[in-house]
N, C-alpha and C positions, 0 to 999 in steps of 0.2 A: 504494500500500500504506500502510497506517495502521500506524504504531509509536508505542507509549510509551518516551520517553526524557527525557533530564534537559536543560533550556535555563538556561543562564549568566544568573547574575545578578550581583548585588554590584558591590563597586571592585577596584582593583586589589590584590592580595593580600587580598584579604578576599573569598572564591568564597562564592555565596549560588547555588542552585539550585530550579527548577521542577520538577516531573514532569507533565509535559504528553504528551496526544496529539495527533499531528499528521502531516503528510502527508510520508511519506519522503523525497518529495521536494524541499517545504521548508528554510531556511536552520538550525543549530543552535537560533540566538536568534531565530529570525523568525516564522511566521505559525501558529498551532497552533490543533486546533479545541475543546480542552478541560482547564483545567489540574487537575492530581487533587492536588498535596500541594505538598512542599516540601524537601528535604534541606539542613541547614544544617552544612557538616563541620567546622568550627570552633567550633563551639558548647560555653560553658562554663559556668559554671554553672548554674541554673535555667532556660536558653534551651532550647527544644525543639530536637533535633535532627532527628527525623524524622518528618513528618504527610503521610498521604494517605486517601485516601478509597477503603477496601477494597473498598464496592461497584460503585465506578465502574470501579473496577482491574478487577475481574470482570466486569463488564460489558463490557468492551472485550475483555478477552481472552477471552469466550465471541462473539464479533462476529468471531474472529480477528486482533486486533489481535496486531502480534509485538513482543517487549518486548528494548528495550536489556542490553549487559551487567550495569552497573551498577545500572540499576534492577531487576532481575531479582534480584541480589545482595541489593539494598534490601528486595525482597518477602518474598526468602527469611527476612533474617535481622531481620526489624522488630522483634520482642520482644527478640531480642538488644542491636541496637541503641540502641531505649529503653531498657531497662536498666541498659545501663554509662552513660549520661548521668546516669542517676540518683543511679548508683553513683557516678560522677565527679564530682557535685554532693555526696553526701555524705562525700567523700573528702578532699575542698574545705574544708566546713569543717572538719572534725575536724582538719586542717592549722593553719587562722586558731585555732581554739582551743587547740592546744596553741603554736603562738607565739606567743600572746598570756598562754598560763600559763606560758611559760619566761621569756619576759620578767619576769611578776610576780615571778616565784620571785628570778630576778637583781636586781631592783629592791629586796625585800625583803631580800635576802643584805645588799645594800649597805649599808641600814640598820644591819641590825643589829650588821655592822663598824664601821661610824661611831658609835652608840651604846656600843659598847663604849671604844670609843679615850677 
């Protein structure tokens, strides 16, 4: 039986993931006959977190391919998905830029104590 599921990548606490199809009977991380994308779950700023290839995806599951839990989650909620990375990229900076203008504000406060004194 041919399933789409996700194979291990990355180091040690830093999980990097496939979306491969491959033969059920196959190892997790072992021999696959076709990789479609990529889920990256750690992913923070500007880094993609989720890329696959829709048509392939379809293609295999009009072949009957049956699709892992996770990845199935993945298909479902892919706009979602990319979105909040987006979101979570410009969440990002608008953080760096306002600690970077409290800072200024403090730095200038200081001044203008010492100029007074």
């Amino acid at each position: 039986m041919v399933i789409i599921r996700l194979a291990r990548g990355g180091t040690k606490k830093r999980p990097f993931f496939h979306v491969v199809v491959t033969n059920s009977r196959s190892s997790r991380d072992g021999r696959f006959i076709e990789r479609l994308g990529f889920y990256n779950p750690i992913a923070v700023g500007g880094e993609v977190k989720l890329q696959f290839n829709k048509e392939r995806v379809d293609y295999w599951l009009s072949n009957g391919a049956k699709v892992s839990d996770k990845v199935s989650y993945l298909i479902n909620n892919f706009a979602k998905i990319v979105s909040s990375t987006v979101k979570d990229t410009d969440e990002t900076v608008e953080k760096k830029t306002n600690s970077k203008s409290i800072a200024e504000n403090s730095n200038t406060e200081k001044e203008v104590t010492e100029s007074a004194e």
